[in-house]
C-alpha positions as CSV (number, residue, x, y, z in Angstrom):
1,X,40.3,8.7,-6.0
2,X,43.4,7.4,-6.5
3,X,44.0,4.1,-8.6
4,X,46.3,1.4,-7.2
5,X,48.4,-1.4,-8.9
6,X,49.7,-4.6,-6.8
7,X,52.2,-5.9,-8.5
8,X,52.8,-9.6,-6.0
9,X,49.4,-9.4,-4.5
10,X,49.3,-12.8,-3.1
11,X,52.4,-13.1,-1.2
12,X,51.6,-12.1,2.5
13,X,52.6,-8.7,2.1
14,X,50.3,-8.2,-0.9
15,X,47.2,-9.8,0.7
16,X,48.0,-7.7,3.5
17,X,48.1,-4.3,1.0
18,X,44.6,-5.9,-0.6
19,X,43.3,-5.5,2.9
20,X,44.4,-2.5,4.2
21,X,43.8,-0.5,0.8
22,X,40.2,-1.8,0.6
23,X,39.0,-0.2,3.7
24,X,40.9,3.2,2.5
25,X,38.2,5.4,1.1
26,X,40.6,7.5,-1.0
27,X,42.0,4.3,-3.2
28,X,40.4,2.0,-6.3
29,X,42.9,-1.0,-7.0
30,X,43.2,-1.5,-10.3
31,X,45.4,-4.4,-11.0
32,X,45.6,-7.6,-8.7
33,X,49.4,-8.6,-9.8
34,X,50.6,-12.2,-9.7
35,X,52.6,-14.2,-11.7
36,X,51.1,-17.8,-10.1
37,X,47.9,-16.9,-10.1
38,X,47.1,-15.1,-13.5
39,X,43.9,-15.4,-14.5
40,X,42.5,-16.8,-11.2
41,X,39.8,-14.9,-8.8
42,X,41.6,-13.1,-6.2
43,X,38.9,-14.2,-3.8
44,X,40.0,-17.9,-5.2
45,X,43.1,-17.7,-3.7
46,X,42.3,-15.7,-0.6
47,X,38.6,-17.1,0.6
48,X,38.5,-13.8,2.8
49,X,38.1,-11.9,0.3
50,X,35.1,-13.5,-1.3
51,X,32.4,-11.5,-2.1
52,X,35.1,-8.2,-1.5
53,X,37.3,-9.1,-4.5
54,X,36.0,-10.5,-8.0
55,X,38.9,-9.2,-10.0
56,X,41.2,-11.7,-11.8
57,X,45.0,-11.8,-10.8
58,X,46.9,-10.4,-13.8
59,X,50.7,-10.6,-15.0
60,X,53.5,-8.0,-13.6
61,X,53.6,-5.7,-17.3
62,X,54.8,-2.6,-15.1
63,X,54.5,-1.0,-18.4
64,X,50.8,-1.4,-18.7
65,X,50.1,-1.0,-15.5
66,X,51.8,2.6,-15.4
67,X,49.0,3.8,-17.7
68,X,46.2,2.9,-15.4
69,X,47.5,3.8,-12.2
70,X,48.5,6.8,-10.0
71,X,50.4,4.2,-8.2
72,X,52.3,1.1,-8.0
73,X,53.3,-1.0,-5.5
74,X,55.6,-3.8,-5.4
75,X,55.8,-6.6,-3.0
76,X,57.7,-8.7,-5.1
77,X,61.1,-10.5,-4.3
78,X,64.6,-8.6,-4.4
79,X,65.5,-7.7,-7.7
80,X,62.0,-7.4,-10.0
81,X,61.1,-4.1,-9.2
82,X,64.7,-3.4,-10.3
83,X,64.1,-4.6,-13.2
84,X,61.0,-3.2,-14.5
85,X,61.5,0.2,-13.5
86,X,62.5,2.8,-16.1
87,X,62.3,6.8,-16.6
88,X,59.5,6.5,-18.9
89,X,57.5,4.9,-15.8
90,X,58.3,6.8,-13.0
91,X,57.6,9.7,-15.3
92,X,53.9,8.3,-15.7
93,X,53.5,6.8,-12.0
94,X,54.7,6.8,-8.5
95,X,56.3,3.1,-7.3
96,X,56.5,2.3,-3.7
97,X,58.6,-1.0,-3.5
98,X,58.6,-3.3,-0.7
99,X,61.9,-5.4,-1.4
100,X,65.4,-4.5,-0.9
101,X,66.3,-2.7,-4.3
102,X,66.3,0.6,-3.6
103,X,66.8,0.8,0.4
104,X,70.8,0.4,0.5
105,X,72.8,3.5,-1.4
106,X,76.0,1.5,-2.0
107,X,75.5,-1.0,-4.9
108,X,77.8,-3.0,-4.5
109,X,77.1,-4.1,-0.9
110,X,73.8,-4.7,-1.9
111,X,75.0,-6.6,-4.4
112,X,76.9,-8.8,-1.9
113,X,74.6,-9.3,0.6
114,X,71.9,-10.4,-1.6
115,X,73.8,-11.9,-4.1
116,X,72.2,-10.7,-7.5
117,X,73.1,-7.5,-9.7
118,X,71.1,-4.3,-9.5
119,X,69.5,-3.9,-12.8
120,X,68.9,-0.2,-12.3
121,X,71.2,1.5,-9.8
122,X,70.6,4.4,-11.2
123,X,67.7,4.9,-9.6
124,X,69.3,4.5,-6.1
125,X,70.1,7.6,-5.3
126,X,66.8,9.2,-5.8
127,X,64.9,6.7,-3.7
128,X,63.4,7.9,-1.0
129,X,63.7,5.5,2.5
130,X,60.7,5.3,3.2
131,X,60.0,5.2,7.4
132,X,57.4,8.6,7.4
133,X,58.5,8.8,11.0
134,X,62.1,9.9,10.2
135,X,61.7,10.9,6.4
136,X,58.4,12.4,6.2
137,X,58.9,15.5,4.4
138,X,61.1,13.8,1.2
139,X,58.4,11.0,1.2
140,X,55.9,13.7,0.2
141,X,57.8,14.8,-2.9
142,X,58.8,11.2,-4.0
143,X,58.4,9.3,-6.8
144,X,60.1,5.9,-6.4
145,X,59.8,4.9,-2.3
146,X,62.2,2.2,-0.7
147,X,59.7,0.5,1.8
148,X,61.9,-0.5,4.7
149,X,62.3,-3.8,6.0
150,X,60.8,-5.1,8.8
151,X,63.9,-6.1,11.2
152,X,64.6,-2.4,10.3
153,X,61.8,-0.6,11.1
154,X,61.5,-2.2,14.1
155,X,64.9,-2.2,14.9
156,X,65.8,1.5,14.0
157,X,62.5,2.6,15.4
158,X,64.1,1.4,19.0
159,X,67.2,2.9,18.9
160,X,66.6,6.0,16.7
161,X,66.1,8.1,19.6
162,X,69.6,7.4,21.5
163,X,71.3,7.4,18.4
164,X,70.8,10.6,17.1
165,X,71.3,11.8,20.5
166,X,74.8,10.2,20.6
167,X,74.2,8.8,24.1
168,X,74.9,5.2,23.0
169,X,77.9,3.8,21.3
170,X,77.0,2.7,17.6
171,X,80.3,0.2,17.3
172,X,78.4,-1.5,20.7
173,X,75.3,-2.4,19.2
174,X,73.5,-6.0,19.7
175,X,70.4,-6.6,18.2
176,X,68.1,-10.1,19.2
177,X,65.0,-10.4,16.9
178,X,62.4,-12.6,16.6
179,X,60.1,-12.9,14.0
180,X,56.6,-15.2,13.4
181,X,56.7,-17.4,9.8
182,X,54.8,-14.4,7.8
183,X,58.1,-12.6,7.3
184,X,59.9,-15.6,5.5
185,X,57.0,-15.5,2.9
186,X,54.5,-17.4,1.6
187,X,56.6,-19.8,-1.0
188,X,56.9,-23.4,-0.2
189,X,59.9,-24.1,2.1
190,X,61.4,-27.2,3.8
191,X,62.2,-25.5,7.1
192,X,58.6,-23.5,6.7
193,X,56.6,-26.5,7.1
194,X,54.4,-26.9,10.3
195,X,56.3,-29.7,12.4
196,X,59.7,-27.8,11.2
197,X,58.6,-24.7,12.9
198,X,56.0,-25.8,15.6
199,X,57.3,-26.5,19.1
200,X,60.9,-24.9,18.2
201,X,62.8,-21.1,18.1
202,X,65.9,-21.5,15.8
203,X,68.1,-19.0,15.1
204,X,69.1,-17.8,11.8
205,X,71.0,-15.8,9.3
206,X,73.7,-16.0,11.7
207,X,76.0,-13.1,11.1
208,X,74.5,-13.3,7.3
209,X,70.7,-11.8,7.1
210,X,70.4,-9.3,4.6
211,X,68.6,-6.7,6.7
212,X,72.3,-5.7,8.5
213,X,73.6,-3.3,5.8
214,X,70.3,-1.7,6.1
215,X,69.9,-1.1,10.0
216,X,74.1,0.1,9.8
217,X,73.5,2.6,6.9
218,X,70.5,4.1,8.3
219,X,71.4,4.0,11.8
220,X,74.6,5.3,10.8
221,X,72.7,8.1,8.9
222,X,70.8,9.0,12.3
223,X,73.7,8.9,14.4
224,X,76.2,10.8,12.1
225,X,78.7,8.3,12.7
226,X,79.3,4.8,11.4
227,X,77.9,1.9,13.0
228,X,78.6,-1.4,13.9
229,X,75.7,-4.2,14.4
230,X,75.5,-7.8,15.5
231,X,72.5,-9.0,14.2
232,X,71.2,-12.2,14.7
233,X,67.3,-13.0,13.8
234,X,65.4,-16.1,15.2
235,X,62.4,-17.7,14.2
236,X,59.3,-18.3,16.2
237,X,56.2,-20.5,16.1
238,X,54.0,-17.6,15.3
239,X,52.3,-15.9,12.4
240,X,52.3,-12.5,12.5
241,X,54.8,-10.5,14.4
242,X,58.3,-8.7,15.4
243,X,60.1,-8.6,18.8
244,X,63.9,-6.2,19.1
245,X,66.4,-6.5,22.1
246,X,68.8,-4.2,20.8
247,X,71.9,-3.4,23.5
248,X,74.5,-1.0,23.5
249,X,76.6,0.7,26.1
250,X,76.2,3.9,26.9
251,X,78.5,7.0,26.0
252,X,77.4,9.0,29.0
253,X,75.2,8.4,32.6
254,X,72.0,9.1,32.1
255,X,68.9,8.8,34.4
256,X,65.4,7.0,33.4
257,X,63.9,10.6,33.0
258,X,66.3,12.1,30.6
259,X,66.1,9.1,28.6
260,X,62.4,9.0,28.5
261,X,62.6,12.6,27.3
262,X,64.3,12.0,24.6
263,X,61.9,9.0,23.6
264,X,58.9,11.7,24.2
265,X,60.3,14.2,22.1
266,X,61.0,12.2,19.4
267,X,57.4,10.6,19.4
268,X,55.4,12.5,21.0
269,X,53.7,14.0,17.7
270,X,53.9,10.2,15.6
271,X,50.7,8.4,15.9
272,X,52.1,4.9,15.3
273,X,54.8,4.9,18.1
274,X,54.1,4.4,21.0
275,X,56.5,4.8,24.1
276,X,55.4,2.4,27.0
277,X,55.2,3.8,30.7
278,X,58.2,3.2,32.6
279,X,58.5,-1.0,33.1
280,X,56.4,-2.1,30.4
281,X,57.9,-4.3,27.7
282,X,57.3,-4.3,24.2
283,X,54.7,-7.8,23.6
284,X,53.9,-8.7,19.7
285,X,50.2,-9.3,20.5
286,X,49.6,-5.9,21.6
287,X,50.5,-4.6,18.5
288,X,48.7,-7.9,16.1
289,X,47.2,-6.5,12.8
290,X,47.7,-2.6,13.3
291,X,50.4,-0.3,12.0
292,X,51.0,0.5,15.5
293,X,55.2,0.1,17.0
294,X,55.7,-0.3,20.4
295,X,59.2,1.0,22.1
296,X,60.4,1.2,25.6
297,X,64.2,0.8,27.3
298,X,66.1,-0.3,30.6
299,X,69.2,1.0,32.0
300,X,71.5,-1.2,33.3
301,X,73.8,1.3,35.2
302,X,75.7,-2.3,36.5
303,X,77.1,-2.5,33.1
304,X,76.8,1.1,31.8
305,X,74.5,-0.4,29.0
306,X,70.8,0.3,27.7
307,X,68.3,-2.4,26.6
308,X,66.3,-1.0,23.4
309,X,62.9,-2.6,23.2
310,X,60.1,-2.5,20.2
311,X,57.8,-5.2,18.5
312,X,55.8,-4.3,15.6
313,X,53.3,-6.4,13.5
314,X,55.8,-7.4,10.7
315,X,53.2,-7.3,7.9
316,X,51.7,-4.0,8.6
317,X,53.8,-1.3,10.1
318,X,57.2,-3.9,8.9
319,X,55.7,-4.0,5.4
320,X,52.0,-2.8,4.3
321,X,50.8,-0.8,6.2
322,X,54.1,1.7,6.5
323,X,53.5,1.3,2.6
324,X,50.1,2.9,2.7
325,X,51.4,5.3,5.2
326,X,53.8,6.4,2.7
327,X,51.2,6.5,0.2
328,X,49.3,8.6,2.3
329,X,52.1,11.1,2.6
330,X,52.8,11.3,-0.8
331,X,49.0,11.6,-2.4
332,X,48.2,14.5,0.5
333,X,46.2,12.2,2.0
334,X,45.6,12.2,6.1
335,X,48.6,10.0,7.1
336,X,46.5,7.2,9.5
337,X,43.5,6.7,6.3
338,X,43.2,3.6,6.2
339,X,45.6,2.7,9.3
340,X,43.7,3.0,12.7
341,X,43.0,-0.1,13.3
342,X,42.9,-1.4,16.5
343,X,45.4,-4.3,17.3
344,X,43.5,-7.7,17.0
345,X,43.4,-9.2,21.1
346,X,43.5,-12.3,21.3
């Protein structure tokens, strides 16, 4: 059995790690972490889980927790996990951080693009990224993962294939993503509100969102060469959920078969992509409340371009669950315990 620690357990992602790891029959959480909620019921702040969950939330001592768990995760806002990690923890405990601190290698363009100072950049180098489908073998032997974002999961999962192939040009890319309110958090915001969000699609981030260093450096790592985005996120009237319309132009003709090959070969043997027959389009509500991605493409042989397709739920497979999956992974665990849920219709 292994023992868990949440450290941000009542943010989205967290409830969402509460309610994946309680239906995993390997796992026994340990520590409900929250700093607003300390000493309150989890079931208190999450109804759901009355009856499920009668543990109090508790403070974010990384230091106590490290004694009482096999592992820690942190969905926690850039910059804490950062700052509470140390050698004498990961020594005692694996960490598996959902924020931003440990996915980008170069410090300081993390530092720029979100605008605080690593506290422990030394630790950057040894984190593992943490998408099982490219990864999976340095996952197993890890003991501090970067859980990716989830623009980038969803958006690398799309174009992975053609990249590392080197059929598409990666100074080309476009990327269009649309996200539902869960991925901007649970904190109180203005533009959050119900009448600012209802009724309207905005777009955001403009040529700013932090999730572009990300999708460059690792699609940069796929491809072998460097690349280029234009990234531009928009916000939908929906709670759960991730749509990518990545373009790029092609280096090369290819034909509808040779491109579905090399999305088959690539996936065939992952259980949580899934590669649509030939004219279906990725739809967020096919994918609702599972760990599931679903990726398809069009060429346009008019322009000599490809359009890159994938949604994903952004909580689970963009946050989560590809957290448990890595947990999984690294525990020698099956890698879908816990995960095989079926997407939530309607």
């Amino acid at each position: 059995m292994v023992r868990v620690g949440i450290i941000g357990s009542t943010g989205y992602a967290g409830a969402e790690l509460v309610r994946l790891l309680l239906q995993h029959r390997d796992v026994e959480i340990k520590w409900y972490g929250s700093r607003s909620y300390i000493d309150k019921r989890y079931y208190e702040v999450f109804q759901n889980m009355f009856q499920l969950v009668d543990d109090k939330c508790l403070d974010d001592n990384m230091e106590e927790l490290a004694d009482m768990a096999d592992v820690i995760f942190t969905a926690t806002p850039q910059g804490l996990c950062a700052s509470l990690v140390n050698e004498s923890i990961l020594n005692r405990v694996k960490i598996i951080d959902l924020s931003a601190d440990f996915r980008i290698k170069d410090v300081p363009v993390y530092e720029h693009w979100y605008g605080i100072e690593h506290k422990s950049p030394g630790f950057i180098e040894e984190a593992v990224y943490g998408l099982p489908e490219i990864n999976r073998e340095s996952v197993k032997s890890a003991r501090l993962i970067a859980n990716p974002g989830c623009y980038p999961t969803c958006s690398f999962l799309s174009i992975y294939p053609l990249a590392k192939e080197g059929i598409i040009d990666m100074q080309s890319i476009i990327i269009d993503a649309k996200s539902g309110t869960s991925g901007a958090g649970r904190g109180a915001k203005v533009n959050n509100l119900y009448c600012e969000v209802n009724e309207n699609i905005k777009a955001y981030g403009v040529l700013t969102h932090r999730h572009t260093p990300e999708i460059e450096e690792q699609l940069s790592y796929a491809s072998g060469k460097e690349a280029k985005i234009i990234f531009t996120p928009h916000l939908v009237p929906m709670n759960r959920g991730i749509l990518v319309t990545a373009y790029a132009k092609l280096t090369k003709s290819v034909t509808y078969n040779e491109v579905k090959e090399i999305y088959d070969s690539c996936y065939n043997n992952e259980k949580f992509v899934r590669v649509l027959d030939e004219g279906v389009c990725p739809e967020t509500r096919w994918v609702e409340g599972s760990n599931f991605a679903d990726v398809n493409f069009k060429i346009d042989e008019r322009t000599n371009s490809i359009i890159m397709m994938g949604a994903i739920d952004n909580l689970v497979k963009g946050a989560a669950g590809q957290a448990v999956q890595n947990m999984n992974l690294m525990f020698g665990f099956d890698e879908t315990e816990g995960l095989l849920g079926v997407p939530v219709f309607p």
